[in-house]
C-alpha positions in Angstrom: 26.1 17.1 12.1 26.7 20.7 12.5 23.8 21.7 9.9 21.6 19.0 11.6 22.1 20.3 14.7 21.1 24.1 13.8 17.9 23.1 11.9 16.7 21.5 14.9 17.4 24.4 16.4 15.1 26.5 13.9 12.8 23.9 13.9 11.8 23.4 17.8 11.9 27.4 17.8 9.1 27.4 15.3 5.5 27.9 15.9 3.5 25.9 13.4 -0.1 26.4 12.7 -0.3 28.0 16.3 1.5 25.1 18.0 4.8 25.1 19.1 7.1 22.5 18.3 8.4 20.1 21.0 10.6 17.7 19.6 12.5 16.9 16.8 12.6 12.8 15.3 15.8 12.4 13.5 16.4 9.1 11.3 19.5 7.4 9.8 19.3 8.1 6.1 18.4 5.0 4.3 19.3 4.0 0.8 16.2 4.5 -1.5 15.5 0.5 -3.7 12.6 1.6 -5.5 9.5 4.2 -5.6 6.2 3.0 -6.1 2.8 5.0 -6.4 -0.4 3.6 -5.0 -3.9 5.8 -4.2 -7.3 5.0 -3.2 -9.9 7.4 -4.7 -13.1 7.6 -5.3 -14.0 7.4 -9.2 -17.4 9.1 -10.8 -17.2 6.8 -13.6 -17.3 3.1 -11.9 -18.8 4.8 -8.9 -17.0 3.5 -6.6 -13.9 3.6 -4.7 -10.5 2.7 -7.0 -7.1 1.4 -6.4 -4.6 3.2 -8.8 -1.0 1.2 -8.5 2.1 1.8 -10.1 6.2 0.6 -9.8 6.5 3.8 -11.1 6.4 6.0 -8.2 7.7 9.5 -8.0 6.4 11.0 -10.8 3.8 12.6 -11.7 0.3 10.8 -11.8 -0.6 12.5 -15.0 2.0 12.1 -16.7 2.5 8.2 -16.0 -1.3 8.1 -17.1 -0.5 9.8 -20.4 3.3 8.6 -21.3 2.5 5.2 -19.7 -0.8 4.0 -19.1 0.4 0.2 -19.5 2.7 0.7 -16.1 -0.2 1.7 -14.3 -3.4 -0.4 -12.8 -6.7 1.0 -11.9 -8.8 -1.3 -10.6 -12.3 -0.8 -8.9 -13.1 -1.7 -5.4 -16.3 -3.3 -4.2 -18.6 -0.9 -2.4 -19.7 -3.9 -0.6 -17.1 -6.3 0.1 -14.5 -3.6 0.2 -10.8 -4.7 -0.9 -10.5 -8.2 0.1 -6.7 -9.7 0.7 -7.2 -12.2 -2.4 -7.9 -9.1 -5.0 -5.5 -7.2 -3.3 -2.9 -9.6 -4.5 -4.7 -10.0 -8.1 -3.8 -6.2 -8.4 -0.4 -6.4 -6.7 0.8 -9.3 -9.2 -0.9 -7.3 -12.2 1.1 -4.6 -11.5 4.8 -6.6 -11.1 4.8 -7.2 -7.8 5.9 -10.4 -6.4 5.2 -12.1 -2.9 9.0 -11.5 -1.9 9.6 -8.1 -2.5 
């Protein structure tokens, strides 16, 4: 609490980006289940926006493209129609994800 307590300190002391701070949001530490990596982009090749979703968060995107392209989805998104609920959860259940998680 002690440490906590002096990096708020340093923290609503600080000027950041020409602002200064004025408050500080402090959060019970929760217990991490699972990290996941999801991005929409715009890709040159399909021209069009894409959905890139993985269960494998927190690594690299490069890397998980390279040491395991099966874990990861890219899918395009219609420049019309945009990402509609129904593909949404096509691409969810393509990439492992079920309805109660």
């Amino acid at each position: 609490a002690e440490g906590a307590e002096l990096a708020a300190e340093l923290l609503l002391s600080a000027t950041i980006h020409g602002a200064d701070s004025v408050g500080v949001l402090i959060e019970q530490k929760l217990s991490i289940v699972g990290e996941y990596y999801l991005s929409i982009t715009f890709d040159g090749w399909h021209r069009a926006p894409v959905i890139i979703l993985s269960q494998m968060g927190g690594v690299d995107v490069e890397e998980l493209a390279t040491e395991h392209p099966d874990k990861m989805i890219l899918r395009p998104v219609d420049s019309i129609f945009g990402l509609q609920e129904w593909k949404a959860r096509e691409i969810a259940a393509e990439a492992g994800f079920r309805e109660d998680r």
